[in-house]
Structure formats: C-alpha cells, structure tokens
N, C-alpha and C positions, 0 to 999 in steps of 0.2 A: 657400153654407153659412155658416151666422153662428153664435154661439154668444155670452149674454151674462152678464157679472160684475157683481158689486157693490161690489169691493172694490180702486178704485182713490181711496184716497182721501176714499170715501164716495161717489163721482160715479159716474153707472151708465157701462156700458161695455161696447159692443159688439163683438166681434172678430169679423174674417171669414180666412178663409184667400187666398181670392181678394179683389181689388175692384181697379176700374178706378182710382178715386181717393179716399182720403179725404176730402179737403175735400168732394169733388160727394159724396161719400154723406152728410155733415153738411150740407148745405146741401139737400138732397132729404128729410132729416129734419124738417128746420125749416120746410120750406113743408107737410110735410105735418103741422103743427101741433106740433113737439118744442118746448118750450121750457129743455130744455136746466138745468144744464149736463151733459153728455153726450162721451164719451171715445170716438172709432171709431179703431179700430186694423184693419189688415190683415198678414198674412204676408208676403204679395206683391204688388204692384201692375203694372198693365196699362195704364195712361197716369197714371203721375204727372209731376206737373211744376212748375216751380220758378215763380219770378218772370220777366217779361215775356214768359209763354208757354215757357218754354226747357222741355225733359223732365226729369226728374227721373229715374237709374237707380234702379229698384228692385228688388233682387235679394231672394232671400229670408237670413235671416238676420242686416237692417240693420231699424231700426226705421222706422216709416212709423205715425205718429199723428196725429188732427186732433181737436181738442175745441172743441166747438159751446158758443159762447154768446151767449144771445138777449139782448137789450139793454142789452150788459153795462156801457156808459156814453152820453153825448152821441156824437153823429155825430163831433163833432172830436176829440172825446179817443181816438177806438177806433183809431186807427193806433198809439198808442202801447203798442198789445199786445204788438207786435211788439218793443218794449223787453224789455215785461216776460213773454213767453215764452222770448227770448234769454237772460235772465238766471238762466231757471227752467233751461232747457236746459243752460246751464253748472254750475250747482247740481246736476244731477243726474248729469253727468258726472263733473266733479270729487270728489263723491263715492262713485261704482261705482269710479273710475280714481284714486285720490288722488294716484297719482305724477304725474299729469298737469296738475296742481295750476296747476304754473307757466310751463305751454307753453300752455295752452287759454288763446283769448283771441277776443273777440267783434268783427267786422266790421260797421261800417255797410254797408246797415243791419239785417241781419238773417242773416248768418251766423255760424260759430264753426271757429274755427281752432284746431289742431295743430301743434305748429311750423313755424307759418304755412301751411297746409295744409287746405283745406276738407274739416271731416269734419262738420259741419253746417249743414242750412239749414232756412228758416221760410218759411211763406207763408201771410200771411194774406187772407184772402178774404171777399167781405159778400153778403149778399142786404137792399135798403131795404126789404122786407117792405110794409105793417108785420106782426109785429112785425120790426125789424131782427133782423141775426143775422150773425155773425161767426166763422167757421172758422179756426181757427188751425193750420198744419199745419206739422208737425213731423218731419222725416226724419234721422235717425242713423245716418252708415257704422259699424255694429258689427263686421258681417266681411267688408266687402270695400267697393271702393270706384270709379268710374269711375278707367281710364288712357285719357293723353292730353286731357284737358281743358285750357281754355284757364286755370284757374284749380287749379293744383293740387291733388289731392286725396290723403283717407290716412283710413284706419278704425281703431275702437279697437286690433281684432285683430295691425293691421299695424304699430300702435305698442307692441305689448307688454304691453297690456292687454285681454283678450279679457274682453268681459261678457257675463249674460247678457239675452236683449233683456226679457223680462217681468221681471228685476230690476229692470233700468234702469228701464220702464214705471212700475213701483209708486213710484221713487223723484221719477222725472221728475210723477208727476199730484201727489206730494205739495209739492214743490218751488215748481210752478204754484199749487197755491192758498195759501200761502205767501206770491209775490209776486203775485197776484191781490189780497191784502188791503193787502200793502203799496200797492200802485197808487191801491185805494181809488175806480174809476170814474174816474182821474184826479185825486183833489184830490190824492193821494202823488206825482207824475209827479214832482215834484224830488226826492224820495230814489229813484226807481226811475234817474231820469237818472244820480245821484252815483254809485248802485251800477255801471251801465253804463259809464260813464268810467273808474271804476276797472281794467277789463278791460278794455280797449278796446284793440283793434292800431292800430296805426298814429297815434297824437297825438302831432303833432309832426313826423311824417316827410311827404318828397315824398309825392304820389300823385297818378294821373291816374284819372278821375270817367269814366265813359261817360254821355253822357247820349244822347235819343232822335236828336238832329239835331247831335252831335259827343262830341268830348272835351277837356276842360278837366286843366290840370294845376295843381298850387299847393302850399302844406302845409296838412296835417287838422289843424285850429285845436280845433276841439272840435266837440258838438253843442248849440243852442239848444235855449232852454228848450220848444220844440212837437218837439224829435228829429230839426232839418236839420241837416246836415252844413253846418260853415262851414268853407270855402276859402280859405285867404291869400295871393293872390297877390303876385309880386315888388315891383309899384308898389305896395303897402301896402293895396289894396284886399282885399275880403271878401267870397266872393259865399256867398250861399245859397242851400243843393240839398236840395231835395224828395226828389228821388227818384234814381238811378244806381247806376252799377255799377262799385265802387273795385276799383285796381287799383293794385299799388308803381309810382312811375314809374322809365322808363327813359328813356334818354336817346334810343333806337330807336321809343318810341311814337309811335303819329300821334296826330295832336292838330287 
C-alpha cells in the first residue's frame, strides 16, 4: 500500500506503510524509467540495511528515507553525496531538536552522532544505468534505537527531544535541496567539505579505521579535498582511506 504527496519540498513522494527497502524501491523506480528527483519513505522496513551489507533496525516510529537522483553529477563527484546528505541530515535535526544543537556531530563517513552516540546513518547506493542513478538513504532513530550494538546507539526520544517523523521529513527534504545547490554537481564540494569539518567528531583525536583486510589506528588529521579520511600516524606518516569503519581507539583494540 503506497500513498503519494507533493509537498516535500516541491519533490514528488511516495510513502509506503510497508517496504522491504527503500533505497531497492528507488532504485526499481529508476530502472523502470523514474528520472527522479523522487523522495520514497516507508513506516517500516523489512530488510533495511546499512553499509557493508550490515541490517539496518527498522522499527516503526524512526525515520527510513531514500531520495532518487538520476544523474545528479560525474561518476566521481556522486560519492560526495554522502557529504552533502550528512550535512542536510544534521540541518534537519538540529533544527526539529535545537537543544541538541551542540551534541550532534557528524562521523566519517557518513553517520551522525548524539553525544557520541549513533542516532544516524546514510547509505548511498547507484545503479550505472545508463541513465545513472543514485539512492541516498537515510535512516533516523526518532523513537527508539538498537541495544547492544558494537557502536553505540541513542534516538531523539531517548535524548529528550521526541519529534515528530513527517515534521522531521518536511524539514529534512527541504534541508537537502538546500545543500544539493550548495554542492552544485560537485563544482561547491569545498564549501560542502568546510561545512562538514566544522561538525565533524573526532579531528584530532586517536581513532582506529576497520578496514576490509584489518585495522589501522593513528589521529583523524582531516578529510581531503575527494572526502578521504587522512590518518596521521606516530612516524609522521599520513595514510589515505577511502572507505572504513571509525571507531575511538583504545588501548584493548586489535589492530
């Protein structure tokens, strides 16, 4: 059962009560000729799931969004979405939640923290079509949030600020096209970058990287100007990471 609006922003939008996934229901859109831009939201999901395959919980009551866009810049510049959905995401929170103003703080490279506490994440996804097409999907613990995870978690609810999810929704698509122009298809990526440093956790501090074949530890130096995390190891080296999975280090990590 789907039901759809028009008034996210100006962007059409579908909502479903059910759906296994949003990003696969944007990305099922596009091949069947959507050209997008295009806003799928569900109440509840039935296989969401995060980055490197992991599940995503989705209970009902938390937000679970994905907004389709077809060709939205060059092949190299479209990971840098994931910038500028993070930044839309903090924009929208910070604003439903104001008090939260100064605890919400953005993860490389594409979560969002509560003091220090995962209450969002991103995952962007592509089909090379042609036309190309880029699912950006976007999940918010509003009222509840997984326990025991290996990366702490915490929702708006459980910090004091209970929202509600189609508030959020309206605030979050307007947020997005917002920095969508700042971005600019990439020619903006240095102001979308400066704005992401500015919130950024952890610069400066220890941290240990998961990558696919170990874990590296060092300090988060910053991110380059393409959105890799640089590493500053103790002999004065600087490596550069694509892609992983940060974590604070500790002294008990393996490595």
């Amino acid at each position: 059962m789907n039901r759809e609006a028009t008034d996210l922003a100006g962007v059409r939008h579908v909502h479903y009560e059910t759906l296994g996934s949003t990003n696969a229901e944007a990305l099922a859109h596009a091949r069947a000729g959507e050209r997008g831009p295009l806003w799928i939201t569900a109440a509840t999901q039935t296989a969401g799931r995060g980055r490197r395959g992991n599940s995503w919980t989705s209970e009902p009551g938390n937000l679970f969004a994905t907004l389709l866009l077809v060709e939205p810049s060059s092949m190299a510049a479209a990971p840098q979405i994931s910038f500028v959905a993070a930044l839309a995401t903090h924009d929208a929170i910070t604003t439903c939640a104001p008090t939260l103003g100064s605890v919400t703080r953005l993860k490389w490279p594409n979560d969002l923290l509560i003091a220090g506490k995962k209450a969002a994440g991103l995952l962007l996804e592509g089909d090379s079509g042609p036309p190309a097409a880029v699912a950006v999907g976007i999940g918010i613990n509003c009222a509840s949030h997984p326990e025991l995870t290996e990366y702490p978690a915490t929702d708006l609810r459980a910090e004091g600020t209970p929202v509600d999810v189609m508030a959020l929704l309206d605030v979050l698509a307007v947020a997005m096209t917002r920095r969508l122009t700042q971005w600019n298809a990439g020619a903006g990526f240095a102001s979308i970058r400066g704005d992401w440093l500015a919130r950024a956790s952890g610069i400066g501090d220890q941290i240990r990287v998961r990558l696919p074949e170990r874990e590296v530890h060092g300090r988060f130096q910053s991110v380059d100007a393409a959105g890799r995390l640089l590493l500053a190891h103790i002999d004065g080296s600087v490596q550069t990471i694509t892609a992983g999975e940060v974590f604070p280090f500790n002294a008990g990590a393996s490595r």
